[in-house]
C-alpha positions, -999 to 999 in steps of 0.1 A, spaced: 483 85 32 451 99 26 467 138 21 490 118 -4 461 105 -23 444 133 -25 476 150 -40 482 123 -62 441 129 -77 448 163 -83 479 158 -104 465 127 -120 435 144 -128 437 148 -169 443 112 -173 409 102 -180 404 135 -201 372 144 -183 354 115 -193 326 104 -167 339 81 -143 313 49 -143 327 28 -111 351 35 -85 373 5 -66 385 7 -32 410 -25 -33 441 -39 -26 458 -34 11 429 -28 34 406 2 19 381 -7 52 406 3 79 397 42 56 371 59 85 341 72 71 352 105 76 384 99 55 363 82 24 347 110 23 375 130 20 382 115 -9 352 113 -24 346 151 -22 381 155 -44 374 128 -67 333 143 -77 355 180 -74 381 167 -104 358 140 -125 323 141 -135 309 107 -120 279 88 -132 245 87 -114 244 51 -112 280 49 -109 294 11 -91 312 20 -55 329 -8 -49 351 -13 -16 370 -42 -6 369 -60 34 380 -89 52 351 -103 72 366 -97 103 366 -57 94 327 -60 83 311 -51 121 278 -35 124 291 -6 135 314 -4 104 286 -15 79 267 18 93 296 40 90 302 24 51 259 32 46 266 65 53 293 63 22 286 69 -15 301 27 -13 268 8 -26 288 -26 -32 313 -45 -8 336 -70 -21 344 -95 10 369 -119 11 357 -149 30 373 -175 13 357 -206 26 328 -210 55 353 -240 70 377 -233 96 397 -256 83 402 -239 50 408 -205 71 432 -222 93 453 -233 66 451 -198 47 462 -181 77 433 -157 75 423 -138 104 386 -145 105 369 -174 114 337 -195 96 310 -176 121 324 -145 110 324 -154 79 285 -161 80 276 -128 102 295 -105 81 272 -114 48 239 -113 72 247 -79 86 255 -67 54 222 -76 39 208 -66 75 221 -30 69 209 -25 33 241 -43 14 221 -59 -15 251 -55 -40 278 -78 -29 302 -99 -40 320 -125 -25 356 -147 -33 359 -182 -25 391 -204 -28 391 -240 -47 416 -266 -49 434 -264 -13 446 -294 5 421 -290 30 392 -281 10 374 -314 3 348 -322 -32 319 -323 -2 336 -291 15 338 -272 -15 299 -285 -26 287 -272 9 309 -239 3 290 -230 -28 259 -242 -12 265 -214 19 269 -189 -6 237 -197 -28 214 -200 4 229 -164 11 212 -154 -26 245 -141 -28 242 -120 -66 282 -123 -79 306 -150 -62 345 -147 -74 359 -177 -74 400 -189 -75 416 -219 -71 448 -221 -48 483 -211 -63 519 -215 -45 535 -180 -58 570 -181 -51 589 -169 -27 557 -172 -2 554 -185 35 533 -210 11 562 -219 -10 583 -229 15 560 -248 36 557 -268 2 588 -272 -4 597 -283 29 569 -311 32 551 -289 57 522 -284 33 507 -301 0 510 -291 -34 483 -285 -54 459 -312 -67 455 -302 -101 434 -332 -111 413 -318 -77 413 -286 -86 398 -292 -121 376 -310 -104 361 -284 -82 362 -261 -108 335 -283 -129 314 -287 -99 319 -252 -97 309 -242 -134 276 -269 -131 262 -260 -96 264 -221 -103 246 -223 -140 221 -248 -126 209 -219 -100 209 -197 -125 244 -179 -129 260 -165 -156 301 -178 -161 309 -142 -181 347 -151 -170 367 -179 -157 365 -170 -121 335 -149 -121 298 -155 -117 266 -137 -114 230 -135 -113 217 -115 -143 221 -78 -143 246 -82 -116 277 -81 -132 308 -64 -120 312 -31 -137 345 -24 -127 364 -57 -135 343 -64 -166 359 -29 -175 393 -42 -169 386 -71 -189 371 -52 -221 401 -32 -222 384 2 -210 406 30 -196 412 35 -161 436 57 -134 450 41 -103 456 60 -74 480 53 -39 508 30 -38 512 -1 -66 481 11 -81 482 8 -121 469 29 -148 462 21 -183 450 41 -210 451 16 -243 487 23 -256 505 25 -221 503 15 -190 518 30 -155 524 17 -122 530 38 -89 556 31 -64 550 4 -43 563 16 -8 542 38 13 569 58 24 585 68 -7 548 70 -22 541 99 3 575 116 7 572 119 -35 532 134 -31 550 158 -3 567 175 -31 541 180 -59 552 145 -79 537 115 -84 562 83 -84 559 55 -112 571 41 -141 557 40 -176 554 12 -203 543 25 -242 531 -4 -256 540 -23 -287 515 -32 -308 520 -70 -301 520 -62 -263 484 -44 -271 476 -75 -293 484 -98 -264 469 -78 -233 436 -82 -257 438 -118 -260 449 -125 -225 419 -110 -210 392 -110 -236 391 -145 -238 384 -150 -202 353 -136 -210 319 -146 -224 326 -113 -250 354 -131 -258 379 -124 -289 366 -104 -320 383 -112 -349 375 -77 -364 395 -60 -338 423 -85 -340 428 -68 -376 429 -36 -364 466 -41 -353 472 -56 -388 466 -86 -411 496 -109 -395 479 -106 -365 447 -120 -378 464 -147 -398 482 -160 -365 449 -160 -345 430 -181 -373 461 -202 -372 464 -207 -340 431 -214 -326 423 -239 -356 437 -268 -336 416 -256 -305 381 -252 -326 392 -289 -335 395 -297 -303 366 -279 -289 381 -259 -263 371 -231 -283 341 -223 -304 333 -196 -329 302 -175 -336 310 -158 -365 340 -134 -354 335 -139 -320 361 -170 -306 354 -177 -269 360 -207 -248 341 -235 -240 339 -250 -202 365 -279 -215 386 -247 -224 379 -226 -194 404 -254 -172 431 -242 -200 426 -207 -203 463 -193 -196 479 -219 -215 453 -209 -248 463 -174 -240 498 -178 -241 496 -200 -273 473 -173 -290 502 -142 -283 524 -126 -306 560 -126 -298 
């Protein structure tokens, strides 16, 4: 795998067209089972193909239960200077009924070891609105995280995607539905607790203490370009995006031989319109209505339509072109979205 990605940088390489790389992600599947010795591997190619900022964010993504000391050392010795760990919930509970693999002391002693070892950038996610996850629960959750001085909690409330172990235990009985009326609800004690200790909400399930925003997703979310590399990643470079092949055996069979193995989406100008809106307005930015007119005047005349009912309604407010949501509009923000898009 890591001979395949290495293959796949080198052929990807002009994507960017030699612009400085700010952050680097290591996420989705389980970037921490990569050795030390194999990250930097790959570092070496990527600094040997893209100029990369001084300061650049090195983000890599663990489950507590990968997070050891002896791990953390081997990541210190890494150009990584933020971990992304997915705890979850500090309840064993919660953890039972996710079916994660780590349990709540874990999820304690990973974070402490971290900071132990010199981790001060980190991020953590958290999961609202499951059956098991109490209003007192969820309190004490954000409560753990805060007495951590934890600088950037992610934050997402329970969904049932079809076709899941999830779905079926739903639909069987075996396992609630979600409380949406709960969920809300932990989402506004959510919003409150984290701007009363000082948090900024710069997007609906992101938080962080000033300065310590995430570079990498708020680049996502701003529309910036970006490669993907290895198998399902995505690429997107404003008028197209690209996704690789999900399998990891026909990903590396197609690397064997000198090709890379995705598919390729131009996009129309409504699809550019709508990937705008859909995540600009999760964001604090939020929508500018001088961009919006850059695709054309029909596109700004149906946003000024559109969002007039929801300025009436106050689940969006306006600062001169800038439209963004309010907290009231934060519990709709897909539904807004999909209202807001062009067909």
């Amino acid at each position: 795998m890591v001979k395949a990605i290495l293959q796949e940088l080198a052929l990807q390489k002009d994507y960017l067209q030699g612009a400085t790389l700010d952050t680097i992600y290591f996420g989705g599947g389980t970037p921490s089972l990569l050795t030390q010795e194999e990250l930097l591997i790959i570092f070496d190619k990527i600094k040997e193909l893209h100029p990369l900022a001084v300061d650049a964010e090195i983000t890599l993504e663990a489950n507590p239960d990968d997070l050891s000391k002896q791990k953390l050392a081997e990541l210190k010795n890494t150009p990584i200077n933020r971990l992304s760990i997915g705890i979850q919930s500090f309840f064993e509970k919660d953890l039972t009924f996710m079916n994660r693999a780590h349990n709540a002391a874990e999820a304690k002693n990973c974070i402490q070891h971290a900071q132990e070892m010199g981790f001060t950038n980190l991020t953590i996610d958290l999961i609202y609105g499951t059956p098991t996850t109490s209003n007192e629960a969820w309190q004490q959750n954000i409560q753990t995280a805060l007495d951590f001085d934890i600088p950037h909690i992610s934050c997402y409330c329970m969904t049932v995607e079809p076709n899941t172990a999830l779905d079926h235990f739903v639909k069987k009985g075996k396992a609630e539905p979600v409380d949406e009326e709960k969920a809300a609800h932990q989402f506004e004690m959510l919003m409150t607790t984290l701007k009363s200790a000082g948090y900024e909400h710069y997007e609906i399930s992101n938080f962080a203490k000033p300065d310590w925003h995430a570079r990498h997703n708020s680049n996502y979310w701003l529309g910036a370009d970006y490669l993907g590399i290895g198998p399902s990643a995505h690429s997107f470079n404003g008028k197209s995006r690209q996704w690789n092949v999900a399998n990891n055996a026909q990903y590396i069979k197609a690397l064997s031989t000198q090709k890379t193995a995705f598919e390729v989406e131009t996009l129309s100008k409504e699809q550019q319109y709508n990937e705008y809106i859909l995540t600009a307005l999760r964001t604090k930015w939020g929508c500018d209505l001088a961009k919006i007119e850059n695709w054309g005047a029909s596109f700004k005349h149906h946003f000024e339509k559109i969002s007039k009912s929801y300025l009436k309604s106050q689940l969006i407010q306006q600062k001169n072109n800038i439209f963004t949501l309010t907290d009231k509009g934060k519990l709709l923000a897909d539904r807004i979205a999909m209202e807001l898009f062009m067909d």
